[in-house]
C-alpha positions as CSV (number, residue, x, y, z in Angstrom):
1,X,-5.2,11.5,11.8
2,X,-5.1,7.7,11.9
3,X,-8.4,7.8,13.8
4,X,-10.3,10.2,11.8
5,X,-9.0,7.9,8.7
6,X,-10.1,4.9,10.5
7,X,-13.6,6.3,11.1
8,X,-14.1,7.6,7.5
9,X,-13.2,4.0,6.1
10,X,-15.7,2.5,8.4
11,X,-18.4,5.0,7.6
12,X,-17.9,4.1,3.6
13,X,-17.4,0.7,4.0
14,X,-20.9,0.2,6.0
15,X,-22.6,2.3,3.0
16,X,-24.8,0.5,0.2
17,X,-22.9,-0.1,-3.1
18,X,-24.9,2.7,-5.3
19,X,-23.6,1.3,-8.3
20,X,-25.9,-0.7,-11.2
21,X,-24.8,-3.7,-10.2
22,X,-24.8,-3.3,-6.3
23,X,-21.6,-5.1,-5.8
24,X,-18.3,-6.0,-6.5
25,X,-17.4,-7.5,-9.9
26,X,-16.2,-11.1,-8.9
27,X,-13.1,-10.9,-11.0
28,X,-11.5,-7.6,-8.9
29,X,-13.1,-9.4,-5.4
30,X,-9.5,-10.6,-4.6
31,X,-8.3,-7.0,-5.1
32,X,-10.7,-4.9,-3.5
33,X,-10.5,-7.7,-0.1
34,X,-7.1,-7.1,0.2
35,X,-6.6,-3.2,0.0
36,X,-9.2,-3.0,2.2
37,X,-7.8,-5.6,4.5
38,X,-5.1,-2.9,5.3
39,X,-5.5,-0.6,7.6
40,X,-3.7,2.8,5.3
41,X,-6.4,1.6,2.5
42,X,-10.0,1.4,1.1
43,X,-11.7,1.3,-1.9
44,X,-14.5,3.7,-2.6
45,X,-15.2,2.9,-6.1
46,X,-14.6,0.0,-8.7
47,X,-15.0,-2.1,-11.8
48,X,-13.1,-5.1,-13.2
49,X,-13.4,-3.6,-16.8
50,X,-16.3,-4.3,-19.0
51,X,-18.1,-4.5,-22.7
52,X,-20.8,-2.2,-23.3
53,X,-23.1,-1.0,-25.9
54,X,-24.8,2.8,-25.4
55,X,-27.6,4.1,-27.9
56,X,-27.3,7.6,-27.4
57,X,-30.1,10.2,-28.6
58,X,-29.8,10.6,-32.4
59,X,-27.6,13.4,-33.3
60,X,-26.7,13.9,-29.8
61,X,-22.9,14.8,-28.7
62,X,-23.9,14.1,-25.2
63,X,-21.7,10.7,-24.8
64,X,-22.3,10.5,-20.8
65,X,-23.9,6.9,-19.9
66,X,-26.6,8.4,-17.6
67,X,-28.4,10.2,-20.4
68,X,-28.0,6.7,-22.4
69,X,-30.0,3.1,-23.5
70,X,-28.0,0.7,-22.5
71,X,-28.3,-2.2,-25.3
72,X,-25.8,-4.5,-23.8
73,X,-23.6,-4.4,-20.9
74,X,-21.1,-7.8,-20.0
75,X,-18.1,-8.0,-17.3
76,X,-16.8,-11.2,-19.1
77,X,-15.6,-12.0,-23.2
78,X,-19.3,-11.7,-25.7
79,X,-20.0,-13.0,-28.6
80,X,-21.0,-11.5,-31.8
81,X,-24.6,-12.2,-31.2
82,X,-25.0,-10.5,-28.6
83,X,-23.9,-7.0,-29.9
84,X,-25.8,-7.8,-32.9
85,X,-29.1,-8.7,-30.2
86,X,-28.4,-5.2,-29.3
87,X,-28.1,-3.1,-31.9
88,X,-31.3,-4.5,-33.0
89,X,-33.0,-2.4,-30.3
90,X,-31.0,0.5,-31.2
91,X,-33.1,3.7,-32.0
92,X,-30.5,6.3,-32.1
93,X,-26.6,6.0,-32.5
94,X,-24.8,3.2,-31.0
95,X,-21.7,2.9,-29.8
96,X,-19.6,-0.2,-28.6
97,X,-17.0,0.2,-26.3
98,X,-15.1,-1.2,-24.2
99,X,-13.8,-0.1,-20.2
100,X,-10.7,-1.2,-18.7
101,X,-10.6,-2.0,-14.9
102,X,-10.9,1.2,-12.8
103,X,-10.6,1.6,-9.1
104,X,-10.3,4.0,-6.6
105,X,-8.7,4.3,-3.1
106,X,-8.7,6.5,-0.2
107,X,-5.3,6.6,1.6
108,X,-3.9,7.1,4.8
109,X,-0.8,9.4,4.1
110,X,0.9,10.8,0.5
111,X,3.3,7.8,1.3
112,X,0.7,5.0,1.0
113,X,-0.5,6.7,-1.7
114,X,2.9,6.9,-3.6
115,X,3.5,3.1,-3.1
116,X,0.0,2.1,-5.0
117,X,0.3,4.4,-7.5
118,X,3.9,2.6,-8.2
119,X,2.7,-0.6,-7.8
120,X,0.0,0.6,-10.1
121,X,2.3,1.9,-12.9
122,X,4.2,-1.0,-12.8
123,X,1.7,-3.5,-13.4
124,X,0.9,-1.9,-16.6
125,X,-2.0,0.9,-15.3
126,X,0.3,3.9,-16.9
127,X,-2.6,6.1,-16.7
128,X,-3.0,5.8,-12.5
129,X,-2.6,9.5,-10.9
130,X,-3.4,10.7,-7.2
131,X,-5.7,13.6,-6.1
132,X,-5.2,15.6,-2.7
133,X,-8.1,17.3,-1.7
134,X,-8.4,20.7,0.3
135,X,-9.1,18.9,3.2
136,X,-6.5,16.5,3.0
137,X,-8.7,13.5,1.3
138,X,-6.1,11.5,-0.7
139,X,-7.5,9.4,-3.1
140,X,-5.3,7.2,-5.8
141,X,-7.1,6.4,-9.2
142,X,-5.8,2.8,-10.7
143,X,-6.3,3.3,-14.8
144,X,-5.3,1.8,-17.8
145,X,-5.5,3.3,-21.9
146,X,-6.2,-0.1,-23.5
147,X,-10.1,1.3,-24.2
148,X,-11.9,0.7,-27.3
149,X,-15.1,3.4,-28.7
150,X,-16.3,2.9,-31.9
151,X,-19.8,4.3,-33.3
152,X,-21.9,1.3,-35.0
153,X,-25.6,2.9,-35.9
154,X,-26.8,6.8,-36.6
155,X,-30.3,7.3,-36.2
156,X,-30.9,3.9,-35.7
157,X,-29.3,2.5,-39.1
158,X,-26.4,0.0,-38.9
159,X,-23.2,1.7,-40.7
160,X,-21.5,-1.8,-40.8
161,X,-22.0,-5.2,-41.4
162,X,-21.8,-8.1,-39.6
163,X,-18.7,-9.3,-40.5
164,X,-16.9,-6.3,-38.5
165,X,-19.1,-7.0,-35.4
166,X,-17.6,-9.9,-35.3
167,X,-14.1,-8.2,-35.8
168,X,-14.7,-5.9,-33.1
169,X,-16.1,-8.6,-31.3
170,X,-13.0,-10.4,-31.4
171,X,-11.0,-7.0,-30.3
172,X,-13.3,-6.1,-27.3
173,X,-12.6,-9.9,-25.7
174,X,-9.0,-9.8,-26.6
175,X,-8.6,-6.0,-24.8
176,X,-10.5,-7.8,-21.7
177,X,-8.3,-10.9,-21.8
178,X,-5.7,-8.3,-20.9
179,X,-7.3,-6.4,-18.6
180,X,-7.7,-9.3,-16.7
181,X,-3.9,-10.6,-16.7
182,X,-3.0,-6.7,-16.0
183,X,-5.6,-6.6,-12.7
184,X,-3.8,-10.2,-11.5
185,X,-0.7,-8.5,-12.3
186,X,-1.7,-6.0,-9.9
187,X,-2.8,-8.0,-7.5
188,X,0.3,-9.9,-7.1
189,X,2.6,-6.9,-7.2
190,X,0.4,-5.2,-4.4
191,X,0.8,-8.0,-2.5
192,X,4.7,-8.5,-2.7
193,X,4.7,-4.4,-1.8
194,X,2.8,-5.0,1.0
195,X,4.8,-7.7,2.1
196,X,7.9,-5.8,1.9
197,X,6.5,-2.8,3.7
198,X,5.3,-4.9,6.8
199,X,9.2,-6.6,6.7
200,X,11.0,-3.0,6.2
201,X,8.8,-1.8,9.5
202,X,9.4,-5.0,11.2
203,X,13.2,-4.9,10.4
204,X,13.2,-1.0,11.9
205,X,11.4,-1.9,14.7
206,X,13.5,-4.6,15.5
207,X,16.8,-2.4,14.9
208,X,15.2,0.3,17.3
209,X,14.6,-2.4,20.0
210,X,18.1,-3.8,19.7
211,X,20.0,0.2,19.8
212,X,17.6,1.1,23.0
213,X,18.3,-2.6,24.5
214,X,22.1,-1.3,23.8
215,X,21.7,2.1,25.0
216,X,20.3,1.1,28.1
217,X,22.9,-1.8,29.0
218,X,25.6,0.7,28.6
219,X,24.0,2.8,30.9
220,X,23.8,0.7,33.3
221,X,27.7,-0.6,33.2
222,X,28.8,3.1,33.5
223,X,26.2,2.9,36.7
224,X,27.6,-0.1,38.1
225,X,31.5,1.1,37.4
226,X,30.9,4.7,38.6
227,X,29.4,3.1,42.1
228,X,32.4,0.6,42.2
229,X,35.0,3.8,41.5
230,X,33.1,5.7,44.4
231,X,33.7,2.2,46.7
232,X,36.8,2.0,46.0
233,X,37.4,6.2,46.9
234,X,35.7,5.3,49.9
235,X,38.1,2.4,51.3
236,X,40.7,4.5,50.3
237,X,39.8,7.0,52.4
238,X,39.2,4.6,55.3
239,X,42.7,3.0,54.9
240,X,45.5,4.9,57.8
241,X,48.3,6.8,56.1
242,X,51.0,4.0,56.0
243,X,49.1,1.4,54.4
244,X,50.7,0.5,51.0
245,X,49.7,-1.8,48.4
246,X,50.6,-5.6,49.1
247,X,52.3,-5.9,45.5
248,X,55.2,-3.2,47.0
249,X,55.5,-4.2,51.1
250,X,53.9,-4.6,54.1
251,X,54.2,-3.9,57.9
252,X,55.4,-6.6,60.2
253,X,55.7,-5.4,64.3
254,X,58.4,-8.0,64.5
255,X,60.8,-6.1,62.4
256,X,63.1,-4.4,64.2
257,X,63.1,-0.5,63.7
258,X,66.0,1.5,61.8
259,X,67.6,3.2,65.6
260,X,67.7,-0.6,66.7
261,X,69.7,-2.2,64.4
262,X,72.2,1.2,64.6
263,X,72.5,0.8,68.2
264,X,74.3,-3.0,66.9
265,X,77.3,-1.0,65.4
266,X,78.0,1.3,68.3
């Protein structure tokens, strides 16, 4: 398992980055470095979170991006001017939104898995799930809810003035102010997680070292006493039938025997 997982991360980490862009966003670099740094991680898709402005084909409910102008697209805080640059070129109906950071990662086991999707959770991505494929591909999806969608032309006519661009302006930056203190919230939670995992194994290893060191030192005092026991059998058995302990007599051929000193009373 942890070969076949180690081949598949190489295989889509040597792939080209199909997205727009091409590359990583430079404010989620950090992030996508360190997951995959580790070996039960890597990242297969991602964005830092981003302000965008769509014109979709007049009268059209067909809201995917693919099938959209892109006006104006920005991974950083814009300004009023440039939605309003935008929405200039705007033929059909526009629509500003904005995209909180999204990521997903291939995992190891359920258990690597579980402890991302926590650390997820808990840096304020409430809307983070997991996947398990039919083949056992298990992929966790880092989300947030903090989005923003509002419609801003029909047919190519403005339905609001400029004085609520700039409002919504003013929301869209604020919404990616947070998005960026959530994904450094993140970042610093994943580590701390990862440093406690790599402590806890450490910690077990070091337990399981210490109980076989243990185990095997015991053995080897009931070795040496069971080999002393059998020495001691073995003297025993060597020793004639009178012999007694030292601590209760001993023989001395100078004593006289019992019918000698009788004989001194007849």
């Amino acid at each position: 398992m942890n070969k076949t997982f180690s081949r598949i991360k190489t295989q889509s980490l040597n792939r080209l980055d199909l997205s727009k862009k091409g590359s990583v966003d430079e404010d989620i670099e950090h992030v996508v470095s360190l997951l995959n740094s580790c070996e039960q991680f890597f990242t297969t898709s991602s964005c830092s979170g981003r302000i965008i402005l769509i014109d979709k084909a007049a009268g059209s409910s067909d809201a995917h991006k693919q099938n959209c102008v892109w006006l104006f697209v920005s991974h950083q805080k814009c300004t009023c001017d440039d939605l309003m640059s935008g929405l200039s070129r705007s033929c059909g109906d526009a629509v500003l939104k904005f995209e909180p950071f999204i990521l997903h990662v291939q995992c190891r086991r359920l258990e690597d898995a579980q402890l991302l999707h926590s650390v997820a959770v808990n840096s304020g991505f409430r809307n983070s799930g997991l996947t398990v494929g039919k083949t056992g591909k298990i992929v966790s999806a880092v989300r947030s809810t903090h989005g923003l969608e509002v419609p801003l032309s029909c047919h190519g006519k403005l339905l609001v003035d400029e004085d609520y661009i700039q409002f919504l302006t003013q929301i869209a930056n604020q919404k990616m102010e947070e998005n960026l203190r959530r994904v450094q919230r993140f970042f610093q939670n994943l580590q701390s997680a990862m440093s406690a995992e790599r402590q806890h194994i450490s910690d077990t290893l070091g337990t399981q070292e210490h109980q076989d060191s243990q185990h095997t030192h015991k053995k080897g005092r009931r070795g040496e006493q069971g080999t002393n026991k059998q020495n001691e059998i073995n003297v025993n058995k060597r020793r004639p039938q009178h012999e007694t302990d030292s601590c209760h007599g001993y023989e001395d051929s100078s004593l006289p025997e019992l019918d000698d000193c009788l004989d001194l009373f007849t």
